[in-house]
ChimeraX commands (.cxc) that place a marker at each C-alpha (Angstrom):
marker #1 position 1.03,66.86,2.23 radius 0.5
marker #1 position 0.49,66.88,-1.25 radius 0.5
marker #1 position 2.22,69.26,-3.74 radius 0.5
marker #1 position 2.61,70.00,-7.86 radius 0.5
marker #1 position 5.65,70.69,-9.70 radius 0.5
marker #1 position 6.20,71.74,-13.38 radius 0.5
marker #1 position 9.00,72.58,-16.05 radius 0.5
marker #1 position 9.81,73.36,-19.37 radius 0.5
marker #1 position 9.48,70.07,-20.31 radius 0.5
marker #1 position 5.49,70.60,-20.70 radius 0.5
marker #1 position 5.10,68.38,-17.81 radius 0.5
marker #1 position 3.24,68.73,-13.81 radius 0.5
marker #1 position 3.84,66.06,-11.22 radius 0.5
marker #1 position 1.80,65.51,-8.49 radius 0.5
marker #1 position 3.85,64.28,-5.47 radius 0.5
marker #1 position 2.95,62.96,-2.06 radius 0.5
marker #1 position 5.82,65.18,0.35 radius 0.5
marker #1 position 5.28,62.98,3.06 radius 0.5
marker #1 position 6.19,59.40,1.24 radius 0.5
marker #1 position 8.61,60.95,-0.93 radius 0.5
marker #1 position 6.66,59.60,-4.10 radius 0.5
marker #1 position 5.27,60.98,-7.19 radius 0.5
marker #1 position 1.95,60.32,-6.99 radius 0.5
marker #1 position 0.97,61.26,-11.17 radius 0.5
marker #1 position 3.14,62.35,-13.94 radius 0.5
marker #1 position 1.57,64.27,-17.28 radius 0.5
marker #1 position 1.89,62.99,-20.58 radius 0.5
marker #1 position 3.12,66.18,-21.34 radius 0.5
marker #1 position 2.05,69.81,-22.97 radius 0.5
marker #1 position 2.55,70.89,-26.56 radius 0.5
marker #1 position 4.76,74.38,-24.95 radius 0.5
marker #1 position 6.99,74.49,-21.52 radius 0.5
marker #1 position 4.51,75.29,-18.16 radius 0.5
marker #1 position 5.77,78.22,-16.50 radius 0.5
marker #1 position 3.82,78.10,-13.49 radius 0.5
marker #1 position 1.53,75.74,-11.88 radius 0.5
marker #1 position -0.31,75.75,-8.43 radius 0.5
marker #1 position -2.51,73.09,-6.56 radius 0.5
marker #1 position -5.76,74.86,-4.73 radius 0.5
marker #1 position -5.55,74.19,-0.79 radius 0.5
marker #1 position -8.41,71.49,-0.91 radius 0.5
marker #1 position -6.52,69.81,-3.54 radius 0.5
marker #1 position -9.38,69.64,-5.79 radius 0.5
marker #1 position -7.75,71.43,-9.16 radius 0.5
marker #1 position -4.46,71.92,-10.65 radius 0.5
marker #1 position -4.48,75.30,-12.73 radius 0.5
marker #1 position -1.05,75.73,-15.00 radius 0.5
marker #1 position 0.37,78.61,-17.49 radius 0.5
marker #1 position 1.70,77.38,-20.60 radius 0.5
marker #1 position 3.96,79.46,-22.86 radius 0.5
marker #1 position 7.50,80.41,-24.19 radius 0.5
marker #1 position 9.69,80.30,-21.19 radius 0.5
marker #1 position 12.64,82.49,-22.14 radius 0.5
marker #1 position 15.21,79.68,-22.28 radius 0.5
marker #1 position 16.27,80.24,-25.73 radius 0.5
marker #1 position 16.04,84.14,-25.37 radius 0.5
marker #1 position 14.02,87.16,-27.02 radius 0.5
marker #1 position 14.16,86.11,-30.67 radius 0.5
marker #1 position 13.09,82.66,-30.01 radius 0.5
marker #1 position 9.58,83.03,-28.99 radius 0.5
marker #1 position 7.08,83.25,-31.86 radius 0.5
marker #1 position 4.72,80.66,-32.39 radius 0.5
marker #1 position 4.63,78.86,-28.92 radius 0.5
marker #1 position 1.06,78.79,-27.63 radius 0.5
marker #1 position -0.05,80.33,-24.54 radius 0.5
marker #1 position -2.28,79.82,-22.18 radius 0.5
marker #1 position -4.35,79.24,-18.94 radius 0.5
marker #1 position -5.49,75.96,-18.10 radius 0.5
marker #1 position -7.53,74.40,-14.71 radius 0.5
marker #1 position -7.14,70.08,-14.11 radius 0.5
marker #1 position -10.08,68.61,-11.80 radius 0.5
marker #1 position -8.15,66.09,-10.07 radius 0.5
marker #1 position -9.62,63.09,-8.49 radius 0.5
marker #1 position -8.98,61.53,-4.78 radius 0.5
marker #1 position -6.78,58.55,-7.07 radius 0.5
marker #1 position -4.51,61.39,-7.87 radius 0.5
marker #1 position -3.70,63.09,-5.00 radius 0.5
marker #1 position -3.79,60.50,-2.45 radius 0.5
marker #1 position -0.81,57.64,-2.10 radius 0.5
marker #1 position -2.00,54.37,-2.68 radius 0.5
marker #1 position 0.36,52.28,-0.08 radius 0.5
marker link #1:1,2 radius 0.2
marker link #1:2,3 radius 0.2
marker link #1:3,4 radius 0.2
marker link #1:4,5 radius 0.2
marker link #1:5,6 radius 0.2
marker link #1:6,7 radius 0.2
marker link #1:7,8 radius 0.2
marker link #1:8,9 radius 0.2
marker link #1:9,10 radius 0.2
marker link #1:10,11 radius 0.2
marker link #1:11,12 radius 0.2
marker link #1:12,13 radius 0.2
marker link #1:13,14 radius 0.2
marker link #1:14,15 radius 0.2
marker link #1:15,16 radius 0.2
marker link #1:16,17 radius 0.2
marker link #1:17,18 radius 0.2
marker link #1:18,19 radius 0.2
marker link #1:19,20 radius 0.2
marker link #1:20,21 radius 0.2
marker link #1:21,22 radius 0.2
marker link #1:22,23 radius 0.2
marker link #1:23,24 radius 0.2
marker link #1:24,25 radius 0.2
marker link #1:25,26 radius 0.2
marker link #1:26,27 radius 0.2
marker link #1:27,28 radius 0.2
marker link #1:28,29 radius 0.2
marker link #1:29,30 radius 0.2
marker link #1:30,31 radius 0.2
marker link #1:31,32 radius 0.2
marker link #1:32,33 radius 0.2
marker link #1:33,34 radius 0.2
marker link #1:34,35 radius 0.2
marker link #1:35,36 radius 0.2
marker link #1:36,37 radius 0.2
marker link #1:37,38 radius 0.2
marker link #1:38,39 radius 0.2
marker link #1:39,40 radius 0.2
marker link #1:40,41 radius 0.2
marker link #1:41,42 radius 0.2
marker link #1:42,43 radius 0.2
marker link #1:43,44 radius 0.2
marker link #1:44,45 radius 0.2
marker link #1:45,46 radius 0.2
marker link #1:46,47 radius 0.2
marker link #1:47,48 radius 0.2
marker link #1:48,49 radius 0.2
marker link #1:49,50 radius 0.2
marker link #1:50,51 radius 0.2
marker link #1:51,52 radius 0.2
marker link #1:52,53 radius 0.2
marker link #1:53,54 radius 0.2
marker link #1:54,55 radius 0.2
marker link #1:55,56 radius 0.2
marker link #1:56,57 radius 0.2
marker link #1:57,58 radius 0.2
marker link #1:58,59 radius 0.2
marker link #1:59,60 radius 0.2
marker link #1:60,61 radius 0.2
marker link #1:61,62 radius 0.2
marker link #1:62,63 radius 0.2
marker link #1:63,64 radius 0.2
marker link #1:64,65 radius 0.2
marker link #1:65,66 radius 0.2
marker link #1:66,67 radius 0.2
marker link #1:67,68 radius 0.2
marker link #1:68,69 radius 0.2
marker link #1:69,70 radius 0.2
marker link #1:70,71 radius 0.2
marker link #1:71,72 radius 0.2
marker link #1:72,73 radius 0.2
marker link #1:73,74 radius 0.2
marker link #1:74,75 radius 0.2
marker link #1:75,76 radius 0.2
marker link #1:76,77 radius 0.2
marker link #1:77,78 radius 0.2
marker link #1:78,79 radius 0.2
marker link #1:79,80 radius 0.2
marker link #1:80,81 radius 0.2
view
């Protein structure tokens, strides 16, 4: 089973549940993701970027927002040993 994770780090890792291994790490988004999901086939990534309320109210002008969907490839979601 294959699964994606994400934090406010601006990161999403793609991990192989079965081998215990992180199968693809992100070099990272310019604001924290707040939510990410991987379609059932596996065959896209879609994330939510944004302010993620860790710094409270009065903290969150000027992040950027948005909506975005990642193709991914067989390399990426399939363990290589």
């Amino acid at each position: 089973m294959t699964f994606v994770t994400c934090g406010g780090d601006g990161n999403y890792f793609i991990w192989d549940k079965d081998k215990r291994k992180r199968l693809k790490s992100t070099g990272g988004c310019d604001a924290p993701i707040t939510a990410c999901r991987m379609s059932l086939s596996g065959s896209m990534i879609a994330y939510t970027f944004g302010y993620d309320w860790a710094k409270g109210s009065n903290a969150s002008g000027g992040c950027p927002i948005g909506l975005f969907i990642h193709p991914t490839s067989e390399k990426e979601i399939k363990s290589s040993s």
